[in-house]
C-alpha positions in Angstrom: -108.5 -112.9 50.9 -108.7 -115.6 53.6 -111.1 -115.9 56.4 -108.9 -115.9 59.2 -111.5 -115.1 62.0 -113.1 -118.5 60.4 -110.5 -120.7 59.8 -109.4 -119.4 63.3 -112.4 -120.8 65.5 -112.1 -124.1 63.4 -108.1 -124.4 63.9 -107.2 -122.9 67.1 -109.1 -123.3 71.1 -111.3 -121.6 72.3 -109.4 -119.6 74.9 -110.0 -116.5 74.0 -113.0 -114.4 73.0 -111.3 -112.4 70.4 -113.1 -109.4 68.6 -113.3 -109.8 65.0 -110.6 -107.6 64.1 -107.4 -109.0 62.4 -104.8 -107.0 62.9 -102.2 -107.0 60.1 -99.6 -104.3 61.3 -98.8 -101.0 63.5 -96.9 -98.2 63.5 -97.2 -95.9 66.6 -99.7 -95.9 68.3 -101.9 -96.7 65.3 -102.5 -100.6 64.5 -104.0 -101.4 60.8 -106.3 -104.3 60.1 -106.5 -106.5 57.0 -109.1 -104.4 55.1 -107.1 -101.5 56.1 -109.2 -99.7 58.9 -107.1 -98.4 61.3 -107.7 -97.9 65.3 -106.0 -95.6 68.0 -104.4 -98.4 70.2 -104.5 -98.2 73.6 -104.5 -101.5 74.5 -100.5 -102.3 73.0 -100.9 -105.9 73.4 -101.5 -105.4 77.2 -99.4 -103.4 78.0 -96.6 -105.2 76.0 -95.6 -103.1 72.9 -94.0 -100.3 75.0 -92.4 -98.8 71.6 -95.2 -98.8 69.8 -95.4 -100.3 66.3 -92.2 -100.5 63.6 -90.2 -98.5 66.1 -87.5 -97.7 63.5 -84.6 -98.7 66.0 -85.7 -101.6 66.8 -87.0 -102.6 63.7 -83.4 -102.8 62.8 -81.6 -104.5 65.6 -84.1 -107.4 64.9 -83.5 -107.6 61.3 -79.8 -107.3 61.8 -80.2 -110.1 64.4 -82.1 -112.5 62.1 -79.6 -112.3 59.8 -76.5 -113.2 61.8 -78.2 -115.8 65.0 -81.3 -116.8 65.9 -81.2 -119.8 68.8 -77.9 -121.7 70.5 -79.3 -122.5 74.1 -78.0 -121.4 77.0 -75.4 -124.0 76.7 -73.5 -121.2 75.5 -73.1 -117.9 76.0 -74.1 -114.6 73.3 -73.7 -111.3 73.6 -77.0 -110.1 73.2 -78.5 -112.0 76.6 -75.5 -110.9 78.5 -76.2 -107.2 77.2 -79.7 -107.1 78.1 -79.1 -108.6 81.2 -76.4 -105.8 82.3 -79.2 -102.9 80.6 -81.3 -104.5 82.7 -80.0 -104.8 85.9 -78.6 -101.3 86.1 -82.0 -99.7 85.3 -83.8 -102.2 88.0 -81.0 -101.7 90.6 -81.2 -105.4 91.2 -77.6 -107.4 90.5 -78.6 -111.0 88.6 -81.1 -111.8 85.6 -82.6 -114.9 84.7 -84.2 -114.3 81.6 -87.4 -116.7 80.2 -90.3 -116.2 78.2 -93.4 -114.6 79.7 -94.4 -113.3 83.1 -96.2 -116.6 84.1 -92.7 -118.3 83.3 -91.2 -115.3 85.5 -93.9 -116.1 88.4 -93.0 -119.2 88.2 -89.2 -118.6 88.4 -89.8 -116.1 91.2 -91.4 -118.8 93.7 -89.0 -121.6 93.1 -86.0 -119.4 94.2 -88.2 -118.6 97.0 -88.8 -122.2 97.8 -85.2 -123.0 97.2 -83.8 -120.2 99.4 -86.2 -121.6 102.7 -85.2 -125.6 102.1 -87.7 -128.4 103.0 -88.9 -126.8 106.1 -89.9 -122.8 105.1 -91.7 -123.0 101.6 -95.3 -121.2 102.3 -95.9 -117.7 100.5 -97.8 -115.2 101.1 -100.1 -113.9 98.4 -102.6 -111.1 98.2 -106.5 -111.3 97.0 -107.6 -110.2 94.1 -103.8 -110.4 92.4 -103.2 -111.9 89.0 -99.8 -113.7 88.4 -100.5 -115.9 85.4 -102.2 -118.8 84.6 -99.4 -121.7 84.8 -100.0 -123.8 88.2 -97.8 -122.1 90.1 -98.6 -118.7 89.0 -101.8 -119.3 89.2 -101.9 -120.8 92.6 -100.7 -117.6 93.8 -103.5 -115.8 92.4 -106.0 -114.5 94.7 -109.0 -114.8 92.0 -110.9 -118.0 92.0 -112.7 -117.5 88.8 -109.0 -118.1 87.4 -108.7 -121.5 89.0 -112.2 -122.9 88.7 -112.1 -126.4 87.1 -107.9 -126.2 87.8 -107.8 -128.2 91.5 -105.7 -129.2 93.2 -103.9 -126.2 92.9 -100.1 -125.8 93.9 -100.0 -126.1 97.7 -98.1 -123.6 100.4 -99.6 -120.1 99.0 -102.0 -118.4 101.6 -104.1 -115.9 100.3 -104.1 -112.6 102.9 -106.2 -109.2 102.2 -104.3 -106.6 99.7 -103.2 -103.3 101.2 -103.3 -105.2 105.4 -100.3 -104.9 106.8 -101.6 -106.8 110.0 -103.0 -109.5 108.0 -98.8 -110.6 106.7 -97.9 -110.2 109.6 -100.7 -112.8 111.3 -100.1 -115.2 108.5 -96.6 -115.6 109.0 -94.9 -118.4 110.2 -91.9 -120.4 110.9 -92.9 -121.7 107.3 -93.2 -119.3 105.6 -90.6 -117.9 103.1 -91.7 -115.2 101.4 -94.3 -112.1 100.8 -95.3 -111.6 96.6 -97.6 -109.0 95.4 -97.8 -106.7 92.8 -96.7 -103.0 93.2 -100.5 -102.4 91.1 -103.2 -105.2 90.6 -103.8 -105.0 87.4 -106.3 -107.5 86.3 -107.6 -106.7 89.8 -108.6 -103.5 88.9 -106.3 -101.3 88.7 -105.2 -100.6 92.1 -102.0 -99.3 93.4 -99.9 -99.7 96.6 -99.1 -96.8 98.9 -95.8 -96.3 99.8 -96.3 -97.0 103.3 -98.0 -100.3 102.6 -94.8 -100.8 101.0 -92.6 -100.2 103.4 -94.1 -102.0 106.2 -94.2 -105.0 104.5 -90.7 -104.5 103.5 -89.6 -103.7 107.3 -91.6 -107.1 108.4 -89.6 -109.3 105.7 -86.4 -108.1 106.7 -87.1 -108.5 110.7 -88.7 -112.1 109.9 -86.2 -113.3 107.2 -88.2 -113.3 104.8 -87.4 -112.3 101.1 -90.1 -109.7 99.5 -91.2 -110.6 95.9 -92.6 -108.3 93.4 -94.5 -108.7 90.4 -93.8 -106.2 87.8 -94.8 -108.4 85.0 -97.0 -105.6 84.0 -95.9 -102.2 85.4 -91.9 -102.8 85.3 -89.9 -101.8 82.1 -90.8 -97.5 82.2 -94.9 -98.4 82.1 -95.1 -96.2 85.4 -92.9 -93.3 85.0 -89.7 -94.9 86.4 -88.2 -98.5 85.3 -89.8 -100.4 87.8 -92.7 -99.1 89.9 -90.8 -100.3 92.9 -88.4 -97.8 92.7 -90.9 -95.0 93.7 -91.8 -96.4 96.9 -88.5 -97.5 98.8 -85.9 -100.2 98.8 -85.4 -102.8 96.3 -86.6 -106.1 97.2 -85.1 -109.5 96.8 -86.9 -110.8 93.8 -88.6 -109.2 91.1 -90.6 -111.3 87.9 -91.2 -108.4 85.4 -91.9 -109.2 81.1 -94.3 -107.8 78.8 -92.7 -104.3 77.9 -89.5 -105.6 78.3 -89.2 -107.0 74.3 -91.2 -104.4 72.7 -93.6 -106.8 71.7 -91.3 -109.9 71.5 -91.8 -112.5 74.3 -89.5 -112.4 76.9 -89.6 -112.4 81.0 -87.0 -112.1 83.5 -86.6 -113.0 87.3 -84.4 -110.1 88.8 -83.0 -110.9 92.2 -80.5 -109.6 94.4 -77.1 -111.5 94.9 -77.8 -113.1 98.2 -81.0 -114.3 97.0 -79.8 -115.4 93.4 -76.9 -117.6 94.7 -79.8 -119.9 96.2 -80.2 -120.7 92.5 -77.4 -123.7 91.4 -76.6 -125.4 87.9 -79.5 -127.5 87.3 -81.9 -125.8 89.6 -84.0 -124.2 86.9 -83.9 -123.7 83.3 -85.7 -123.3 79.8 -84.9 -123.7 76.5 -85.5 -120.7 74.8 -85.1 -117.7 77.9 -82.5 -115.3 76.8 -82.8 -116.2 72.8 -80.7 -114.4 71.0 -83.3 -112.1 68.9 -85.5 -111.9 71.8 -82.4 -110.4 74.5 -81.4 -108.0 71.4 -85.0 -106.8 71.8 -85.1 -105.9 74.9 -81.5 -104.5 75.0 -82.6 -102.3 72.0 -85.9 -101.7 74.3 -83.5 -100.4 77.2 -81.3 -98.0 74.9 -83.7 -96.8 73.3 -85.6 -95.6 76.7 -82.4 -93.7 77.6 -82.2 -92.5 74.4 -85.4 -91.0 73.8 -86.2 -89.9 76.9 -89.3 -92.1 77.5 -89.3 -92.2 81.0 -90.1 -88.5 80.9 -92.7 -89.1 78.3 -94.4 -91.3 80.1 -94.2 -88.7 83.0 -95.5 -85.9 80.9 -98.5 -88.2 79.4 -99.6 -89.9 82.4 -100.6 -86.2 84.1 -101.8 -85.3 80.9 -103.7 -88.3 80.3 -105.4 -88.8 84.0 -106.7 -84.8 83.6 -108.6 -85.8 80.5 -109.9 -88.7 81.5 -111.3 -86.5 84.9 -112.8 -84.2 82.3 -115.3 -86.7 80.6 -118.2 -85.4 80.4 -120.0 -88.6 82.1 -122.0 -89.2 85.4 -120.8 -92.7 85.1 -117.3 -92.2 86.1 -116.4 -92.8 89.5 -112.9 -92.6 89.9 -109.1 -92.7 87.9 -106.6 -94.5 89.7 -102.9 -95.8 89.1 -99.8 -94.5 88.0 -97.6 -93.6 84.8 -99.3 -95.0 81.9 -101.0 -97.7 84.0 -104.4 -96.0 84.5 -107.8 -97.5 85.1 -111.4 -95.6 85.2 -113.6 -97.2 87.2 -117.3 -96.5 86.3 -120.7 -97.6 87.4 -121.4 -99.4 84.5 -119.8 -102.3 82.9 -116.7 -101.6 80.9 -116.8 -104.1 78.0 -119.9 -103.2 76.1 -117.9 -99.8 76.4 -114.7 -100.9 74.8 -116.5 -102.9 72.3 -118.1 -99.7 70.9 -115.2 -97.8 71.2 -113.6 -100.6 69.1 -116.2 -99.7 66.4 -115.4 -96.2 65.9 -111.7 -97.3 65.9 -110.2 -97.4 69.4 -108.2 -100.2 71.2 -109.4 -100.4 74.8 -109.3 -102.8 77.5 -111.0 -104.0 80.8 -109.6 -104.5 84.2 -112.3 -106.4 86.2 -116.1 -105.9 85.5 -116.1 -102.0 85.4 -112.9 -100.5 84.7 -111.6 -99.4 81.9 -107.6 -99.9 81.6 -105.4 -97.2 79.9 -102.1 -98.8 78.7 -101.1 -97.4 75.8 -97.2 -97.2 73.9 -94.7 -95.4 76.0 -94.5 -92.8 73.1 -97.9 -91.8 73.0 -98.2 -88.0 72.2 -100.9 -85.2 73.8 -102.3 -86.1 70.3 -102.8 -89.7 70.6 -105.2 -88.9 73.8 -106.9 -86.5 72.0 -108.3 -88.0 69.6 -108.6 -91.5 72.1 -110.8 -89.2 74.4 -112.9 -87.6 71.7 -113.8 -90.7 70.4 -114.4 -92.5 74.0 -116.7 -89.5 75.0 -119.1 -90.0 72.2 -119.5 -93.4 73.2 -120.1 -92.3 76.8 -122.6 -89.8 75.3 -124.3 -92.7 73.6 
């Protein structure tokens, strides 16, 4: 047998710190390595493999799509990308989809219809610290971390950086420039931390009496990962662009900007495009993704195990814990005590976790987790907490 963890640091950069586990397939909520160990995953790929592994269904709506059409552009249409984005925009509540490839790329998308919509004169956003959008230059100019954009400068002008959960602080940073208010309904690689409804609200009230169009990042809480499709639609009115991916293929990569019609029509032939958003296999994906929600019932799973869930995690036995935050199967435990030597034991005894900031644990496992997946995921994380 090959090895891949060595021929990896000699073939591929060094972006990531990867454990040394190679992962060679996954069924459930169970993922397998190449010397056949197998770990309780609760990481699923970030948040992305909402489905788990081999979900049967989809399993076969890909291999029936392989077969029959792969790529054409989006200099024509298929029925697939036209599918997923009707699924889509009747569980969202929003009327047009662009789809592309990844949440940056849906970042990304999100602030030039933004830009576009305010001409030459309004074109400043206004972002929230402590956010995470992605890490293209755009995205990642709108990302209130500077440990993300060290070495990166200059950075993508026109994005002011306010206070997360300070109404007062929009409001003073508005101006006859600015265009538009993007945050995320929960900071994820922030920590974990969810808006309140009022927050919400206000900000949506200030946009609407300053003309402004509210953006939301659901990258990584849209597509059922809180309890309903989109997080947003717990806490008031839809707003007038939405970036949301990961979930949203099951584990294939895909993004989508969501807008209303009035903001969408800013958006004209030419005005923004790439190459492979709304591939054939990759719309089938998350068109399969979205039936099989409705079919199986997974927005009440995710209901069901996200109460569950949150009471064990409250019953570690630990003195470290300090609090469990977040919503649906989106939860973080923050602790007093860094998180990753934590996960990296846990990883030992054969469970996927992953941090969110320096000391918080981040639960975001499959959709169809079961009351026995958490089990034996909180069994297995105590005894490293006793340790």
């Amino acid at each position: 047998m090959k090895n891949w963890i060595e021929i990896g640091k000699e073939v591929m950069m060094p972006t990531y710190a990867p454990a040394p586990i190679v992962i060679d397939q996954a069924k459930g909520c169970t993922v397998t390595d190449t010397d056949g160990k197998e770990y309780l995953d609760f990481v699923a790929g970030i948040a992305v493999n909402s489905l788990g592994g081999s979900h049967p269904k989809l399993v076969a709506a890909l291999q029936d799509q392989v077969a029959k059409l792969l790529h054409v552009s989006n200099l024509y249409w298929t029925a697939p990308s036209v599918e997923a984005a009707e699924l889509l925009a009747k569980a969202s509540g929003m009327d047009q989809v662009f789809f592309c490839n990844s949440g940056a790329e849906a970042v990304e998308g999100a602030i030039k219809l933004a830009r576009k919509s305010g001409g030459e004169d309004r074109y400043e956003i206004i972002a929230m610290n402590q956010s995470f959008h992605g890490r293209t230059f755009g995205a990642m100019s709108a990302t209130g971390q500077p440990k993300y954009q060290k070495g990166f400068a200059p950075l993508v002008p026109g994005i002011v950086h306010v206070p997360f959960m300070d109404v007062e602080a929009v409001k003073a940073a508005t101006n006859d420039k600015t265009v538009a208010v993007l945050f995320e309904v929960i900071q994820g690689e922030g920590g974990i931390h969810p808006v309140t409804k009022a927050y919400y609200q206000a900000i949506q009230a200030w946009c609407k009496a300053k003309g402004l169009l509210m953006i939301i990042d659901e990258v990584q809480t849209g597509n059922g990962r809180c309890g309903s499709y989109f997080a947003y639609q717990q806490f008031g009115e839809r707003p007038d662009i939405v970036a949301t991916a990961k979930g949203l293929g099951g584990g294939l990569p895909i993004g989508a900007v969501m807008a209303t019609k009035e903001a969408a029509a800013n958006f004209k032939p030419g005005d923004h495009a790439t190459t492979f958003g709304g591939n054939p296999l990759v719309t089938r994906a998350a068109a399969t993704v979205l039936t099989v929600m409705e079919e199986e019932n997974i927005l009440e799973n995710v209901q069901k195990m996200s109460v569950y869930l949150k009471e064990q995690l409250l019953n570690l036995k630990t003195d470290h814990l300090v609090e469990v935050r977040g919503m649906g199967l989106m939860l973080g435990a923050e602790l007093d005590i860094p998180a990753a030597p934590i996960c990296k034991a846990c990883a030992e005894k054969g469970l996927l976790l992953v941090g969110a900031g320096a000391n918080v644990i981040r639960f975001v496992p499959p959709l169809v987790v079961t009351k026995q997946d958490i089990d034996a995921m909180i069994a297995i994380l105590q005894e490293v907490m006793d340790a």
